[in-house]
C-alpha positions as CSV (number, residue, x, y, z in Angstrom):
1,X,30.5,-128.2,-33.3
2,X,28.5,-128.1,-36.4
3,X,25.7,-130.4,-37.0
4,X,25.3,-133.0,-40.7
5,X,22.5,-134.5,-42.7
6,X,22.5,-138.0,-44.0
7,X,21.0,-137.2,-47.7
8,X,21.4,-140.5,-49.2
9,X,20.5,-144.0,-48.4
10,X,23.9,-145.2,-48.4
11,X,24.8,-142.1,-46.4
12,X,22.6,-143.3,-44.1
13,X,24.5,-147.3,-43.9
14,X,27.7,-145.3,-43.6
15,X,26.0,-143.8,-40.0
16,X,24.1,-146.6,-39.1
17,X,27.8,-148.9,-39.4
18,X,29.7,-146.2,-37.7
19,X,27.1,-146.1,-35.0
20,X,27.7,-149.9,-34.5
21,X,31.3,-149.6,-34.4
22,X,31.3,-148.0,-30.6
23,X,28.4,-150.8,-29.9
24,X,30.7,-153.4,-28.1
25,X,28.6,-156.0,-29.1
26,X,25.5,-154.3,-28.4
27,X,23.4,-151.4,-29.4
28,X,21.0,-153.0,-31.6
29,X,20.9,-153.7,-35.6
30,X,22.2,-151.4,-37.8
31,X,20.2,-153.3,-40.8
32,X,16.8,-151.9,-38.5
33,X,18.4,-149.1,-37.5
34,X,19.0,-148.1,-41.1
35,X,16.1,-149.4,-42.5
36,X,14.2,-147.1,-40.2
37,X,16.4,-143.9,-40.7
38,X,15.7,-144.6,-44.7
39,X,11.9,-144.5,-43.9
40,X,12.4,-141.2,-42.5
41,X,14.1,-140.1,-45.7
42,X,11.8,-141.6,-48.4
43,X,9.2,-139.6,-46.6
44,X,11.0,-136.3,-47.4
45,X,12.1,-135.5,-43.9
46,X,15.9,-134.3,-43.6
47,X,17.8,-136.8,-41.9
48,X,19.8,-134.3,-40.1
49,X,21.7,-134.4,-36.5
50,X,21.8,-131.0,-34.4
51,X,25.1,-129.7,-33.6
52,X,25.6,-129.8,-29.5
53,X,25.8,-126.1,-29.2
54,X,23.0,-125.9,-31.1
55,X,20.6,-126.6,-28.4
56,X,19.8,-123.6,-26.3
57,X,19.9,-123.3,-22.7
58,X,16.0,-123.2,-22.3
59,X,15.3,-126.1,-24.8
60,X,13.6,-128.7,-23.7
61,X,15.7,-132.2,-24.2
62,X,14.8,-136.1,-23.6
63,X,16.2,-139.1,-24.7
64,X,14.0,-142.2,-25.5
65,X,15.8,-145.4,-26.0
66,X,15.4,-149.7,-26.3
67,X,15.6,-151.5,-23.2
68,X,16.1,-155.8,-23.1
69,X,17.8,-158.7,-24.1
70,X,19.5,-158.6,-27.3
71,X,19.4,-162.5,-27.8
72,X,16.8,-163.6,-30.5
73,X,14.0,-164.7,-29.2
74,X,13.8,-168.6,-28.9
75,X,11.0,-171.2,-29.4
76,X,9.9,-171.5,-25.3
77,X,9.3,-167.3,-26.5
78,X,7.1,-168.2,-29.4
79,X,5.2,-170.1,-27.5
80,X,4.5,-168.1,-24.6
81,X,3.5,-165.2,-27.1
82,X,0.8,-168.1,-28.2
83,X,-0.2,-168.7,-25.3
84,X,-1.0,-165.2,-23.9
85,X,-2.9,-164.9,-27.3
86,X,-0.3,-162.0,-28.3
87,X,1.7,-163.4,-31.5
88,X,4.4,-161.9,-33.2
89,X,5.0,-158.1,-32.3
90,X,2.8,-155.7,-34.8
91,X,4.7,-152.4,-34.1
92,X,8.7,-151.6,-34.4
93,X,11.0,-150.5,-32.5
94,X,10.0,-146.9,-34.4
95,X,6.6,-146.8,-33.9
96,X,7.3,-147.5,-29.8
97,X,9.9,-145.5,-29.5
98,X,7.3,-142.6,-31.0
99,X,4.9,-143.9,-28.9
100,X,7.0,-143.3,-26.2
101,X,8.1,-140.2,-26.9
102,X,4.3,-139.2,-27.3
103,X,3.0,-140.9,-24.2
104,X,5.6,-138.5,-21.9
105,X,4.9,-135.3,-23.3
106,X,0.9,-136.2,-23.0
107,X,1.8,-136.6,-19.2
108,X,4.1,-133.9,-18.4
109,X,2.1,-131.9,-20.3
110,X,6.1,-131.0,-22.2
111,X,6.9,-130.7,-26.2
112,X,10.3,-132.3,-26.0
113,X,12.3,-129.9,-28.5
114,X,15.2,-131.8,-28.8
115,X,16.2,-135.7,-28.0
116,X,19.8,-137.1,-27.4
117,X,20.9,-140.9,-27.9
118,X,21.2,-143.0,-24.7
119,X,24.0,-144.8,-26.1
120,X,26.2,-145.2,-29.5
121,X,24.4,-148.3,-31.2
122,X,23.5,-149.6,-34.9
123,X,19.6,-149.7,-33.7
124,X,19.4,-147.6,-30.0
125,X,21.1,-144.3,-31.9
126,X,19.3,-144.8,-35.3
127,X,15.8,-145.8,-34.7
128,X,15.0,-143.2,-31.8
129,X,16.4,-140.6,-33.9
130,X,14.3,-141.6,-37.1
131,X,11.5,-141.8,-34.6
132,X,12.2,-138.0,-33.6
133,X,12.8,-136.9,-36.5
134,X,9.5,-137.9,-37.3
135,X,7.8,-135.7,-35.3
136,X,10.1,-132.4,-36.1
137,X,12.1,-132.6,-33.4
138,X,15.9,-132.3,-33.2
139,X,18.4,-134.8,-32.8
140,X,21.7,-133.9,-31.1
141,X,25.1,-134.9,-31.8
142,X,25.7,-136.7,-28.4
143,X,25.1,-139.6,-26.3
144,X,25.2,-140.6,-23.2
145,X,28.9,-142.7,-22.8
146,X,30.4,-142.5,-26.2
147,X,29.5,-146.4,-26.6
148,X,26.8,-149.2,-26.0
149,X,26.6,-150.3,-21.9
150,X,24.2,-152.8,-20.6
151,X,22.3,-151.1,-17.2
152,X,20.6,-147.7,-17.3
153,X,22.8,-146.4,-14.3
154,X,25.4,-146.5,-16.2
155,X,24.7,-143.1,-18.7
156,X,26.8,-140.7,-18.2
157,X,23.7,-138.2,-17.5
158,X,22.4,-140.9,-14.5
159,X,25.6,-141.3,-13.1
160,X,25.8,-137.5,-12.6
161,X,22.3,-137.2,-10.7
162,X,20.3,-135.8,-13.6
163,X,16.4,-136.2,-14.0
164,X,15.1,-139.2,-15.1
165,X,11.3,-139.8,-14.0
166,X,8.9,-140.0,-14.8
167,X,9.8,-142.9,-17.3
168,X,6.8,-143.7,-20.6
169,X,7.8,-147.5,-21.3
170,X,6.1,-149.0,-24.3
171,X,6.3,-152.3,-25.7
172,X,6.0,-153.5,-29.3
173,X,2.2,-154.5,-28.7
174,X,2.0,-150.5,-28.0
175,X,1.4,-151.9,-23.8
176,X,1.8,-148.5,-22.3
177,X,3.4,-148.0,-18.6
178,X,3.9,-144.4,-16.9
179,X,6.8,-144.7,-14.4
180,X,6.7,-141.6,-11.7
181,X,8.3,-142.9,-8.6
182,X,11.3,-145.4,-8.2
183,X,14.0,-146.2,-5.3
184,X,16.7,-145.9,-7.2
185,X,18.1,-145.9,-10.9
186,X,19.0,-149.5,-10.6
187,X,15.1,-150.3,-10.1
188,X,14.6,-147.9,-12.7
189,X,16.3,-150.0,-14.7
190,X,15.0,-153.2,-13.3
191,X,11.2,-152.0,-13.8
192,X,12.2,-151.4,-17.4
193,X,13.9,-154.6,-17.7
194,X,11.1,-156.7,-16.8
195,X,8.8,-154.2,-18.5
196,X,10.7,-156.1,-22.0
197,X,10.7,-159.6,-20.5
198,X,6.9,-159.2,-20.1
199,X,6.4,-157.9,-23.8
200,X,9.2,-161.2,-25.0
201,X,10.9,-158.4,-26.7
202,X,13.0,-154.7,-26.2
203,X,10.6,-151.9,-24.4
204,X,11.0,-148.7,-25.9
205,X,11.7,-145.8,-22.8
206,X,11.2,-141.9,-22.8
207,X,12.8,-140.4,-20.0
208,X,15.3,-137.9,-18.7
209,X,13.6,-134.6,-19.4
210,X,16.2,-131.8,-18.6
211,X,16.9,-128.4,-20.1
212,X,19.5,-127.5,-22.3
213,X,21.5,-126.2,-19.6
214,X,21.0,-129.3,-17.5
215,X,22.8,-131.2,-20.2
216,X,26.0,-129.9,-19.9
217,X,28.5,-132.1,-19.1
218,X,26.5,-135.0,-18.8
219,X,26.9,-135.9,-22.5
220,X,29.7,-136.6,-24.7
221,X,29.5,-134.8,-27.8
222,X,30.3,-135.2,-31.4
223,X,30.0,-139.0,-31.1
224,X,27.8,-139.2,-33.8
225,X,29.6,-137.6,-35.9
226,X,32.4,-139.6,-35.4
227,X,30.9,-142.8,-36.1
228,X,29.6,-140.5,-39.8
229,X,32.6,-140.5,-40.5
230,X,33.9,-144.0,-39.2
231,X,31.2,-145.4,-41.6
232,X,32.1,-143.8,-44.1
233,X,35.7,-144.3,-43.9
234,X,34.9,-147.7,-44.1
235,X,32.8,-148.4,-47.1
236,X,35.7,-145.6,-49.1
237,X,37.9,-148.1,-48.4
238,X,36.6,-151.3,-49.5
239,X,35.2,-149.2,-52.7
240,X,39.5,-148.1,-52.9
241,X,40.5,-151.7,-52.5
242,X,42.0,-150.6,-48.8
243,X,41.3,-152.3,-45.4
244,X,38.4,-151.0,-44.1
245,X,39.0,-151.6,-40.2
246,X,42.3,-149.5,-40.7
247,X,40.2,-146.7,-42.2
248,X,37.9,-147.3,-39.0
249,X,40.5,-147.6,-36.2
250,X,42.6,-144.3,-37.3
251,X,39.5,-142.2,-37.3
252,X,38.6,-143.8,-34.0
253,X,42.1,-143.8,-32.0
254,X,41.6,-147.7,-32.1
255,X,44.1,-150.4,-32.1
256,X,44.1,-154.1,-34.0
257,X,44.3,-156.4,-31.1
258,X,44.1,-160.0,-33.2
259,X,42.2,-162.0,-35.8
260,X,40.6,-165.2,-34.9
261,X,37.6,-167.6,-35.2
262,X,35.2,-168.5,-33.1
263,X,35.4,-172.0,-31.2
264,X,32.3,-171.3,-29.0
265,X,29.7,-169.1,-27.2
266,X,27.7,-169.5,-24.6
267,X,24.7,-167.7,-23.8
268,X,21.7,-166.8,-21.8
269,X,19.3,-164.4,-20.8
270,X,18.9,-163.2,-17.6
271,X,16.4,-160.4,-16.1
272,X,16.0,-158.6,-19.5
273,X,20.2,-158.8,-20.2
274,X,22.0,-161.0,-22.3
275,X,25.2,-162.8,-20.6
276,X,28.1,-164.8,-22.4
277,X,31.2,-166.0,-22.6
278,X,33.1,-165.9,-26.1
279,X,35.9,-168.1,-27.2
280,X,38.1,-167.5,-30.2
281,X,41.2,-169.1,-31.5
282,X,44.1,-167.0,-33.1
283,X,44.9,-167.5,-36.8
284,X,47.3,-166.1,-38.6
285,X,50.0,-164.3,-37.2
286,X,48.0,-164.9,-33.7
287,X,47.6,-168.5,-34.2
288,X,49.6,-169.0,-30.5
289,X,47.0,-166.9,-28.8
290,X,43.4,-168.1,-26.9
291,X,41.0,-165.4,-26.8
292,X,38.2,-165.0,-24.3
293,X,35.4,-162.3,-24.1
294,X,32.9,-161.7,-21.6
295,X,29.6,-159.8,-22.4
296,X,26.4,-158.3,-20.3
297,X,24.6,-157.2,-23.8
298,X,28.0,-155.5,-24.4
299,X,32.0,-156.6,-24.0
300,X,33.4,-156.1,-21.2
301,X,36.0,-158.5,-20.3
302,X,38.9,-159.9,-22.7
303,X,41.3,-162.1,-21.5
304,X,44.5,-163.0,-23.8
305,X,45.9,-166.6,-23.2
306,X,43.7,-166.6,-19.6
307,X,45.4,-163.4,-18.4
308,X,42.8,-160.3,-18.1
309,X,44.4,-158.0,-21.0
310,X,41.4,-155.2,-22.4
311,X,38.8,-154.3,-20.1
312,X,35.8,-151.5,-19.9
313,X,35.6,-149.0,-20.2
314,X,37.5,-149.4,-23.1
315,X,35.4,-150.6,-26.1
316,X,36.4,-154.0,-26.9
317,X,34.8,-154.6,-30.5
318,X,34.6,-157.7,-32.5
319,X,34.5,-157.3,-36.2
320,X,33.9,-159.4,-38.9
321,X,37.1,-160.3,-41.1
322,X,38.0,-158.7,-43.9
323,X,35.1,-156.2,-44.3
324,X,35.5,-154.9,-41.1
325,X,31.2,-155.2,-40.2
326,X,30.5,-154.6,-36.8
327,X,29.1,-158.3,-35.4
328,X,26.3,-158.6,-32.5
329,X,26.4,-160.6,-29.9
330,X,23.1,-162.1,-30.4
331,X,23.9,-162.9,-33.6
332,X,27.4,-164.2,-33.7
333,X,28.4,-168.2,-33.6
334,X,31.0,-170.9,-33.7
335,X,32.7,-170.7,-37.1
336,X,33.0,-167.0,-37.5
337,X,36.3,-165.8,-38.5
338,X,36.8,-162.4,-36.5
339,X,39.0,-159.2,-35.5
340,X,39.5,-158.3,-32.4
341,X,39.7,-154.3,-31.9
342,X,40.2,-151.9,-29.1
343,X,39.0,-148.3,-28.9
344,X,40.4,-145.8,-25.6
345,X,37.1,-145.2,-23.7
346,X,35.7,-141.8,-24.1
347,X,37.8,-139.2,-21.5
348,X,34.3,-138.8,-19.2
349,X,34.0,-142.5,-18.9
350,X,37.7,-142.5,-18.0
351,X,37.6,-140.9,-14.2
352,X,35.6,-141.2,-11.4
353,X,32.3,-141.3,-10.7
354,X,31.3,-142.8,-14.1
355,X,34.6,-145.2,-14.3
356,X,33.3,-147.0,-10.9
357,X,30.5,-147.9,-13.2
358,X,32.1,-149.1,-16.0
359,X,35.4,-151.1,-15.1
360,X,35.7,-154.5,-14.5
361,X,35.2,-154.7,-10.6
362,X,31.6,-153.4,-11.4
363,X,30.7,-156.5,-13.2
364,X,32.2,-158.8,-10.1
365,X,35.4,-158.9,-11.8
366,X,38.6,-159.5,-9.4
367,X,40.5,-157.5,-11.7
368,X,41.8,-153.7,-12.2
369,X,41.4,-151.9,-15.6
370,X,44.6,-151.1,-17.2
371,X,43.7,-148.2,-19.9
372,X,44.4,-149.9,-23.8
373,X,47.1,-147.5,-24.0
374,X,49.1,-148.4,-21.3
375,X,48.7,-152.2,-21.8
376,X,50.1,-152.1,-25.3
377,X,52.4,-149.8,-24.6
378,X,50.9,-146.8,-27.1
């Protein structure tokens, strides 16, 4: 599987769009995520992803990645951050993810050669790779699920026993923290987790060293280039006068589930994750029809008319109407008028171990996942 360059800035929005796309409702900002990747560019660096059989057996490979809440910081933050004499954060995500990056190798005493995403996002696939490709390292067309998921355990690579410690955590004050010895990947996750809440933001992580050969099998590949090409599927589209979300869902093997607005969301941040409930009315054609979507960071849940109807580990993705944007959780609010889409989960998310980790019942959810597929009868 060959790899691809972005050459041009609005090459670059195509990916960073296409990335958000699998997010769920999660992954980060593909405005940042961009904006970061276009830094990259402007500095004469090619913007280029490694094909997966690219990467040699006795490369060296990593992922570093964003941990924490996606919900925008409130006031009770702001004033906390005054209070501990902090203020606003003076690095981005880049700069701590590159700190991170930098801050593992000077402990292992490892040059990382190559770096995979940790999960298919506007901002967690985009602003660690412009962050890598920063420092001449390569990029690899893979991630770790095929789409955005909330807990650390739940990447494809954790679920199937490969290394993680030690773990370089960084915050956007440049507060470095060398993780060597956990219980578990669940306090992994919880050490990075609080890690964030302590810096009122996202920590940046760099983790997972394995070897080229290690990473086979415990990544899906070609995912970014599929979202390349969902992006720019998209903006061809609206430039043709065409529905952009068809453009998107054929090249993803998604389906239109329904178009509605928003009557409410509810929301709150607990332990470093951001929880919700999303209500949305039918128009059109799906006037009859109450929508309801549950999210940890990402969707998860969606019930039809009360009834569970699309679960995880298929995507369920919430777009904006008519221009097909991918919308974030954090971001969205009553009012908005929305589509509802579904996307089959990736086949290694599909069967056991890693579908324990992703269907419903994981969550706390009394209910059984019924594959897209199967529920609409496809």
């Amino acid at each position: 599987m060959p790899g691809f360059e972005l050459k041009t800035a609005r090459q670059i929005e195509d990916f960073a769009i296409g990335c958000s796309f699998f997010g769920a409702g999660g992954g980060g900002d593909p405005v940042q995520g961009a904006a970061a990747l276009k830094e990259v560019l402007d500095k004469g660096v090619p913007v280029r992803v490694t094909g997966f059989d690219e990467i040699r057996d006795d490369h060296t490979v990593a992922s570093i990645f964003l941990m924490g809440s996606i919900g925008a910081p409130g006031e009770e933050v702001k004033k906390k951050q005054k209070r501990t004499k902090v203020g606003a954060h003076p690095l981005s995500n880049k700069e701590s993810l590159g700190m991170a990056l930098d801050a593992l190798e000077e402990y292992t005493g490892k040059r990382v050669d190559a770096l995979f995403a940790i999960e298919l996002g506007g901002g967690n696939t985009c602003c660690p790779m412009a962050a890598v490709l920063e420092r001449g390292r390569l990029f690899v067309d893979a991630d770790a699920a095929g789409r955005s998921y909330p807990e650390m355990p739940q990447a494809l690579n954790a679920i199937l026993g490969r290394p993680c410690l030690p773990v370089a955590i960084v915050n956007n004050y440049g507060d470095t923290n060398i993780l060597t010895k956990c219980v578990n990947y669940y306090m992994i996750e919880r050490n990075g987790k609080m890690l964030a809440d302590s810096g009122f933001g996202m920590a940046s992580h760099a983790c997972d060293l394995m070897s080229g050969r290690e990473i086979r099998g415990a990544l899906v590949p070609g995912t970014l280039s599929k979202a390349f090409q969902v992006g720019t599927a998209m903006r061809e589209a609206r430039e043709r006068g065409e529905d952009p979300i068809a453009a998107a869902l054929e090249i993803a093997g998604g389906y239109y589930l329904a178009s509605g607005r928003v009557a409410r969301k509810d929301s709150e941040t607990i332990d470093g994750l951001y929880y919700g409930d999303m209500y949305i009315d039918g128009i059109g054609e799906y006037v009859a029809n109450r929508y309801h979507i549950w999210f940890e960071n990402e969707n998860y849940v969606l019930w039809k008319n009360d009834e569970p109807w699309i679960t995880g580990p298929d995507i369920i993705e919430v777009v904006r109407l008519g221009d097909g944007m991918p919308m974030f959780n954090g971001s969205i609010a009553a009012g908005d008028e929305v589509a509802i889409l579904g996307i089959p989960a990736s086949p290694q998310l599909s069967s056991s171990p890693a579908f324990d980790m992703h269907n419903p019942r994981y969550f706390g959810f009394d209910i059984d996942h019924v594959p897209i597929r199967q529920v609409l009868g496809k």
